[in-house]
C-alpha positions in Angstrom: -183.1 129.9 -75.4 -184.3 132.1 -78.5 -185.1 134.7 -76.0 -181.8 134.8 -73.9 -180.1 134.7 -77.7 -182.1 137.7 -78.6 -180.9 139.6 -75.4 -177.8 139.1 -75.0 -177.3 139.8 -78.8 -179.2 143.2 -78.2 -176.0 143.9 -75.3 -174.0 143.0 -77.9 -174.6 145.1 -80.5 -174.3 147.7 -77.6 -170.9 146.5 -75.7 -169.4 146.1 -79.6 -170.5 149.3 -81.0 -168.7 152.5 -82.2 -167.9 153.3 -78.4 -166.1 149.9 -78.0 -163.8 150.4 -81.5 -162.5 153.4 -80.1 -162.1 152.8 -77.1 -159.9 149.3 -77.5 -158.0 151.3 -80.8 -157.7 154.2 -79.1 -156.2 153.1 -75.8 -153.5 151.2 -77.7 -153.1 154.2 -79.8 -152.3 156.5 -76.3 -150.5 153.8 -75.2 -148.0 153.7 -78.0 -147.5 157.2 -78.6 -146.8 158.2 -74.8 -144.1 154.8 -74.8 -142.9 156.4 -78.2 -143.5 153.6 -79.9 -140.8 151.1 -78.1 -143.4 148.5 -78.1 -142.3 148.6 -82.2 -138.9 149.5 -81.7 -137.7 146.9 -79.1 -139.2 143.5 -80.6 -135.8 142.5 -81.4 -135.0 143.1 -77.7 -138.1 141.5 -75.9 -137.3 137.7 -78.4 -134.0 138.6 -76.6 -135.2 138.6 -72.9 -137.6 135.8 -73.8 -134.7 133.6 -74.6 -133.3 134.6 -71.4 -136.1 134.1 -69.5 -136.5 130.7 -69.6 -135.2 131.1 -66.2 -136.9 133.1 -63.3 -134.8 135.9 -61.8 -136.7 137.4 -58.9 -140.0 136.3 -56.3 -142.8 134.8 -58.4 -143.9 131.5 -58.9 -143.1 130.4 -62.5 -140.4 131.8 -65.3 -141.0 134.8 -67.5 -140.7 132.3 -70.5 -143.9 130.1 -69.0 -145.5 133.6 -68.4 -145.9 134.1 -71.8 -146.2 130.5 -73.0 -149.8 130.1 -70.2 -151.1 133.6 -71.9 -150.0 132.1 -74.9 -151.9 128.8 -74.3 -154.9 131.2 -73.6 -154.8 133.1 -76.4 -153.7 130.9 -79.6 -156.8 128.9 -79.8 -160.2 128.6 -81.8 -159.6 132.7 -82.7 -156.6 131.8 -84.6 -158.2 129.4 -86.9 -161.9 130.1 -86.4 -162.4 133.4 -85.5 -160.1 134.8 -88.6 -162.1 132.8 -90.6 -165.6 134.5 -88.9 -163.6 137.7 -89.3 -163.5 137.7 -93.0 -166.8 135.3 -93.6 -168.7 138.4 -91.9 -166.2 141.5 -92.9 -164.9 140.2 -96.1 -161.1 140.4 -96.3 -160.5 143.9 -95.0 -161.2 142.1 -91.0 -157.7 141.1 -91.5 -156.1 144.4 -91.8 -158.0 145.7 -88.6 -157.0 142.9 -87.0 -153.6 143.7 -87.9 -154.1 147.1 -86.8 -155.7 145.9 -83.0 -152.1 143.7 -83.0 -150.0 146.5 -83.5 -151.5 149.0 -81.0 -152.4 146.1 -79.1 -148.6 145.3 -78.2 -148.7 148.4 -76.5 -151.8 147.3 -74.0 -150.4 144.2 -73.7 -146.7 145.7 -72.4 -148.6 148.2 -70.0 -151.1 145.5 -68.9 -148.0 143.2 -67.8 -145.8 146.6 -66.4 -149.0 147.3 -64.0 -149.5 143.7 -63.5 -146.2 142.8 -61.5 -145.8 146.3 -60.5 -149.2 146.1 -58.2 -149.8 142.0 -57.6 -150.1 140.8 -54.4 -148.4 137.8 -52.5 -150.4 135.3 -50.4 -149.6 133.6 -47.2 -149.2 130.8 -48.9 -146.2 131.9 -51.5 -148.9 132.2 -54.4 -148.7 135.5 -56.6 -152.2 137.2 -57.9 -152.1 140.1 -60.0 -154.1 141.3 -63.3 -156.2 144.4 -63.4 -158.4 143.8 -60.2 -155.1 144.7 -58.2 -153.5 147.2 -60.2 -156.7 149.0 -60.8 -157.3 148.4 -56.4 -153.6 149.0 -55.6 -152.7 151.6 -58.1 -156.1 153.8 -58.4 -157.0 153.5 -54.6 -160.2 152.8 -52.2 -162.6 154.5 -54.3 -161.8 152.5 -57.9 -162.5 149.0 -55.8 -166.4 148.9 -57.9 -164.0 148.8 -60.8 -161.7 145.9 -59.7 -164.7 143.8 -58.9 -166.4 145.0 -62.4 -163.3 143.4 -64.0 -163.7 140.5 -62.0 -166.7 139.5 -61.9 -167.4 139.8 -65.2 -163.5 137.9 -65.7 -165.0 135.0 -63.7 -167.8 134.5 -66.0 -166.2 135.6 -69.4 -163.5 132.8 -68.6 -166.5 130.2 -69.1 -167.2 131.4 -72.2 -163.9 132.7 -74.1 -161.9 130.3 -72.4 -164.2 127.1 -71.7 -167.4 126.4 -73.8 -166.2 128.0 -77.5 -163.1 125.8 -77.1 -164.9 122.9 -76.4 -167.7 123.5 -78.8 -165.5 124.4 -81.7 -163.6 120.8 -80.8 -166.5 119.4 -80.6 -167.9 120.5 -84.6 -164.4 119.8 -85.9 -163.5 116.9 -85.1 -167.3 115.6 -85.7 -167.2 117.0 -89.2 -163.9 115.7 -90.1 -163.9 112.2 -87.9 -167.6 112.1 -87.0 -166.8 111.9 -83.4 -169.7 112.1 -81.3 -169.8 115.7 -79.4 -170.2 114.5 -76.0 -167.8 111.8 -76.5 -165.3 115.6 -77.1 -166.5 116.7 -74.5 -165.5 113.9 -72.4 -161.9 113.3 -73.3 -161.6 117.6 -72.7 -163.0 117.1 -69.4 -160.3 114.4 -68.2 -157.6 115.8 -70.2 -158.1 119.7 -68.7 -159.0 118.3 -65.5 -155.5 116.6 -64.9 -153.5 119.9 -65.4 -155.9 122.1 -64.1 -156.4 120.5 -61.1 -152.4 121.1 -60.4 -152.7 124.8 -60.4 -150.4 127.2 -62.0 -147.0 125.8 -62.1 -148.5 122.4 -63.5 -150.6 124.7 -66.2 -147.0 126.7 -66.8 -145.1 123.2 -67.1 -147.6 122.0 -69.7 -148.2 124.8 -72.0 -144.2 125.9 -72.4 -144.2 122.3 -74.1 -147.2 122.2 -76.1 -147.5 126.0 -76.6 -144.1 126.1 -78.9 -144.6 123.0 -80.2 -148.1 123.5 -81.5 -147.4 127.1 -82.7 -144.2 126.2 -84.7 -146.1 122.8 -86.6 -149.3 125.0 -87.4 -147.0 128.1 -89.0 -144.4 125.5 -90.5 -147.7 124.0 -92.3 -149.2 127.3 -92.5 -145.5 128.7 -94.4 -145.7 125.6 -96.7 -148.9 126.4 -98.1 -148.1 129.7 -98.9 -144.3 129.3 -100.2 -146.4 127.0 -102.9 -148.8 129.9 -103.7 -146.3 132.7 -103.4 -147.2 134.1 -106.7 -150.5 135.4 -105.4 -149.1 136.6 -102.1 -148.8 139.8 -103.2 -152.5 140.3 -104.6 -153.8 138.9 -101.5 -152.7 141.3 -99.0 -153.7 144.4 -102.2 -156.9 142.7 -101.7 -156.8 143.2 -97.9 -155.9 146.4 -98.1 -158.6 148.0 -100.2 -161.1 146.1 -98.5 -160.3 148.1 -95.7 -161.2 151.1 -96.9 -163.3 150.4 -99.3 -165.6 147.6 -98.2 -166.3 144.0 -100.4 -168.9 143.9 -102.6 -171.1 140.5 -103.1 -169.1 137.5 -105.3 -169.9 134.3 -105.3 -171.7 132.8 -101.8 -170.5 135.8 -99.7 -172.8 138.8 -99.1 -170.8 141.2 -99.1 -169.2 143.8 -96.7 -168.9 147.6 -95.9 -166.3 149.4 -94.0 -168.1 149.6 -90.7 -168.6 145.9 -90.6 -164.7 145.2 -91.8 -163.7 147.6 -88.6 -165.9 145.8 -86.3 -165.3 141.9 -86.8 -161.7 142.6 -87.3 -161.6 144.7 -83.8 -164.2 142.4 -82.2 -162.2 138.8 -83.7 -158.9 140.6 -83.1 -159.3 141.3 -79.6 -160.5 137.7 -79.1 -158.0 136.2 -80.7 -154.9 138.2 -79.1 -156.7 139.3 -75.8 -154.6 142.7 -75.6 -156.9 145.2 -73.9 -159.0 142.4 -72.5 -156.9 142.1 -69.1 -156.4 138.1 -68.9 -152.9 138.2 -69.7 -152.1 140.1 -67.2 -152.8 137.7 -64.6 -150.5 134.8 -66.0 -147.5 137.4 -66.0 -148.2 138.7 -62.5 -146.7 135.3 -61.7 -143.1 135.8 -63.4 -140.2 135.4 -61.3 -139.2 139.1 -62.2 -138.7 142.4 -60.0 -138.5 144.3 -63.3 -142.2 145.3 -64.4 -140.9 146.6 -68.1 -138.6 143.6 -69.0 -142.1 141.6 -68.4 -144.3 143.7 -70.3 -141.5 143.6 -73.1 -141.7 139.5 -73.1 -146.0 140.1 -72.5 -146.3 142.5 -75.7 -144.7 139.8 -77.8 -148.0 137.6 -77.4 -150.0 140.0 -79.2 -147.1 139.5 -81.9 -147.1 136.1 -82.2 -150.9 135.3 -82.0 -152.1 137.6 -84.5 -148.8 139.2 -86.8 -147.5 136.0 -87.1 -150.4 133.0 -86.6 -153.6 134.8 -87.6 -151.9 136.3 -90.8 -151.2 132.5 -91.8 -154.7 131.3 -91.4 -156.1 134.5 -93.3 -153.9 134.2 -96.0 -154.6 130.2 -96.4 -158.3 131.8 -96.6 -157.9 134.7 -98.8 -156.0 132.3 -101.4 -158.1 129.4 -101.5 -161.2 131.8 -102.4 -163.6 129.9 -100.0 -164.0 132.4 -98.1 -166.5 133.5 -101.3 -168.6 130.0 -100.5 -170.7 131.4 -97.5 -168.8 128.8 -95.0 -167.7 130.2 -91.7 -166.0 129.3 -88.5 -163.3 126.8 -88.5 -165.5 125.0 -91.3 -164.1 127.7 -93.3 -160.2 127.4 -92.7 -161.0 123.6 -93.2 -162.0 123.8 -96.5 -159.4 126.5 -97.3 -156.6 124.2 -96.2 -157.8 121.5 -97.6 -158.2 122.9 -101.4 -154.8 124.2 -101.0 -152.8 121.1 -99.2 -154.5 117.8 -99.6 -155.6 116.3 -96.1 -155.2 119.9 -94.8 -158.5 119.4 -93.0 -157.2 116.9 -90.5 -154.1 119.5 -90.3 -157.1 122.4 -89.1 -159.3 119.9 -87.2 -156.1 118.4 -85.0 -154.8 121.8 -84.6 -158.0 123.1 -83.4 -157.8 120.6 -80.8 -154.6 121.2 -79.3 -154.8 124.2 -79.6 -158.7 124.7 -77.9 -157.1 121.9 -75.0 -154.2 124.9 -74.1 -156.8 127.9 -74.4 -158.4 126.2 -71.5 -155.4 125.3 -69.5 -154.4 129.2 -69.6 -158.1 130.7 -68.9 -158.5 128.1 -66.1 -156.1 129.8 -64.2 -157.6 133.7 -65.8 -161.1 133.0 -64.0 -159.6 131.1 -60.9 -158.1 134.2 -60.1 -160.8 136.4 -60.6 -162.3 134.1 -58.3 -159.6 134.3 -55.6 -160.1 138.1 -56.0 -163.4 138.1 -54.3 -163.4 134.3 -51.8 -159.4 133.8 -51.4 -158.0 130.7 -51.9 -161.1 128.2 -50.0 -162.8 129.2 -53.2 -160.2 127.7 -55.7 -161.1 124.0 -55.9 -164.7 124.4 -56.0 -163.7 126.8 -59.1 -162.3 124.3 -60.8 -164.0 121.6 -60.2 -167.3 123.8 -62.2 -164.5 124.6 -64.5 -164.2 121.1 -65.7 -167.9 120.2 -65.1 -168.8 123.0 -68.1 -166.5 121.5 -70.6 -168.7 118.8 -71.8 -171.8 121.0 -71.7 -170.0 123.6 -73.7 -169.3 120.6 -76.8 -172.9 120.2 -77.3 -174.0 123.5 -76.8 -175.2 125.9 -80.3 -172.6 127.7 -81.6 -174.2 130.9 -82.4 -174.8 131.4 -79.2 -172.1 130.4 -77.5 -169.8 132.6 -79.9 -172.1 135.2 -79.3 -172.1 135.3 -75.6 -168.3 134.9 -75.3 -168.2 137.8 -77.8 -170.5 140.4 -74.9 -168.5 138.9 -72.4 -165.3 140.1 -73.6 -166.5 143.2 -74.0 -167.7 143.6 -70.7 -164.6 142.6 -69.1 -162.3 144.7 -71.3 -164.5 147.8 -70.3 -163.2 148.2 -66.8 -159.6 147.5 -67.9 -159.3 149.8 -70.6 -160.7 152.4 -68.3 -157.7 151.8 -65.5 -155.2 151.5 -68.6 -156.1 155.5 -69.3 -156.1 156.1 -65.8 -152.7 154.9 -65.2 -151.1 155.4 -68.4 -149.0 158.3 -66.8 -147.5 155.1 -64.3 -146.7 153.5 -67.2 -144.8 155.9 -69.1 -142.9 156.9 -65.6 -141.8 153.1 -65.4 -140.9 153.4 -69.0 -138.5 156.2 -69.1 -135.2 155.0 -71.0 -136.3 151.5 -70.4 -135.3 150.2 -74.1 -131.9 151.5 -73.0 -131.6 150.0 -69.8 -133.3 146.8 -71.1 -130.9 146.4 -74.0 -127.3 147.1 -72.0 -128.8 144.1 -69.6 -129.7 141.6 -72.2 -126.3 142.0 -73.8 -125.0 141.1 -70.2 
């Protein structure tokens, strides 16, 4: 095992270097300027369409609303509350503001992901809808880009088992054993049953599910989230100041922490950023290739307000809880971290962390259950899909008493390696994009004031 940590954290270091930064930042970055920045300008318009989407207008198989609520389910998960805390254990509290910064670009990769995504997807014989960056990058590049799609999904297939699957179940696993002392395999257990009966449904039953939960447990966790905050509002202010020259100025040793420069601020908040909110990664895609839509651009309007939500609005709780608290000075890491934080702000905010974790790790699987299954179809059709998830399930419990270090660390190449390809079509059809996207706030707005 020692050898297989030291190699794949030698592709790591590669797959997460300079290269990586600029490419994720710097997509968003084209992205955003060629849509002159509407991703920015229409959020008050896309919470518009959500709200009207709760209903499906147009072939697909489930409503734009549980489009974003199964990427949702996929993406607010252990990153929200242990990967900010990773972020700023390992690149003090500037990690926040570049994770801020991956958000904002981000909503632009996350509304041309979802534009390509239902402008390209495929229907099967059997009604069912599959779309995501293997087809748009097949359909939209042509013939001689097919190595690409099958980069993406290969490497989406496996990446699903890690991002999606074993860090869920192994940051359960340590939470609720550190805060209830449940054993980790008796986790991993309950996971397996509880994942297995949605999952084995398919996507509606997935969509059904997580447009309950995923409101639900979003709202609770802010709400106590808000609370602790509205109590310490008084140092608010010097929080984010402290953010903010971190950034550009690095951390310097206090306390139990080591101690940070720039370069590593830039590089856990990109690398736990793009984790958390996914944008750039290409899973999202898929679940809104589903939408009951036939307008790509009012979809990637409600697919750009993910990135929003998960890391604007969710993350920026959980780092701010952090930041306050001053454990992130202790050395403690992971969702230990944001344990402790809560907890020395809000007494018996540990069980709030540990239970959130758990809901919110259950729904991250639901949502990257269907991710990999379709990276899956991509390559063996639909014979392949039960077999998938029945090894989908299967790894759940051998995630939960798995090593963390590793398993973090081997989600974190994954990613990387499955974003590659995507970013790569992004550039390529960028100029798609912005053709879709002429005047499109414009339209967009006079229909949602129908």
């Amino acid at each position: 095992m020692e050898t297989i940590s030291l190699w794949v954290g030698a592709v790591n270091g590669i797959v997460w270097g300079p290269l990586m930064l600029v490419l994720i930042l710097g997509t968003g970055a084209w992205l955003m300027a060629g849509l002159g920045f509407m991703p920015l300008r229409g959020i008050g318009t896309a919470f518009r369409i959500l709200w009207r989407g709760r209903e499906g207008r147009g072939s697909g198989e489930i409503s734009p609303f549980q489009a974003l609520a199964t990427s949702l389910s996929a993406t607010i998960g252990t990153g929200n509350i242990a990967g900010v805390a990773t972020a700023i254990a390992l690149g003090g509290p500037g990690a926040l503001f570049w994770m801020w910064c991956t958000a904002l670009v981000g909503m632009a990769t996350k509304y041309a992901e979802a534009v390509l995504a239902v402008k390209f997807r495929e229907q099967a014989d059997d009604g069912s809808f599959s779309g995501g960056p293997m087809y748009y990058i097949k359909n939209g590049l042509g013939p001689k880009w097919r190595w690409l799609a099958g980069l993406f999904a290969f490497f989406g297939a496996f990446a699903g088992f890690g991002i999606g699957n074993t860090v869920q179940a192994n940051s359960v696993a340590d939470a609720l054993f550190t805060t209830f002392a449940v054993p980790y395999w008796i986790t991993g257990l309950v996971l397996l049953v509880g994942v297995a009966l949605v999952v084995l449904g398919g996507v509606k039953r997935i969509a059904h599910v997580a447009g309950y939960l995923v409101p639900i447990m979003a709202l609770a966790y802010m709400a106590v989230g808000l609370l602790v905050l509205v109590l310490h509002i008084s140092e608010v202010p010097g929080v984010i100041a402290l953010v903010v020259d971190s950034a550009f100025n690095g951390t310097a040793a206090v306390g139990g922490f080591a101690g940070a420069g720039i370069a590593a601020a830039i590089r856990f908040g990109v690398a736990r950023g793009v984790f958390s909110n996914e944008a750039g990664l290409g899973s999202a895609p898929i679940a809104h290739a589903a939408a009951q839509t036939n307008n790509p651009v009012q979809q990637g309007m409600v697919a750009m307000l993910g990135t929003f939500i998960d890391t604007i609005l969710v993350c920026s709780v959980t780092g701010f809880v952090i930041l306050i608290s001053g454990q992130w000075q202790t050395g403690e890491s992971g969702a230990a971290l944001s344990a402790n934080s809560f907890e020395a702000l809000l007494a018996g905010g540990h069980y709030i962390v540990a239970v959130g974790l758990a809901v919110f790790a259950f729904t991250t699987m639901l949502g990257w259950a269907y991710y990999s299954e379709r990276c899956v179809v991509y390559f063996f059709g639909s014979r392949a899909v039960m077999v998938f998830r029945i090894a989908w399930v299967i790894a759940i419990p051998l995630g939960a008493v798995a090593k963390l270090s590793f398993v973090w660390l081997l989600a974190d190449t994954l990613n990387a390696l499955m974003a590659i390809p995507n970013l790569i079509a992004l550039l390529l059809l960028s100029p798609v994009v912005f053709s879709l996207s002429k005047g499109a706030l414009q339209q967009v707005r006079a229909t949602s004031a129908d």
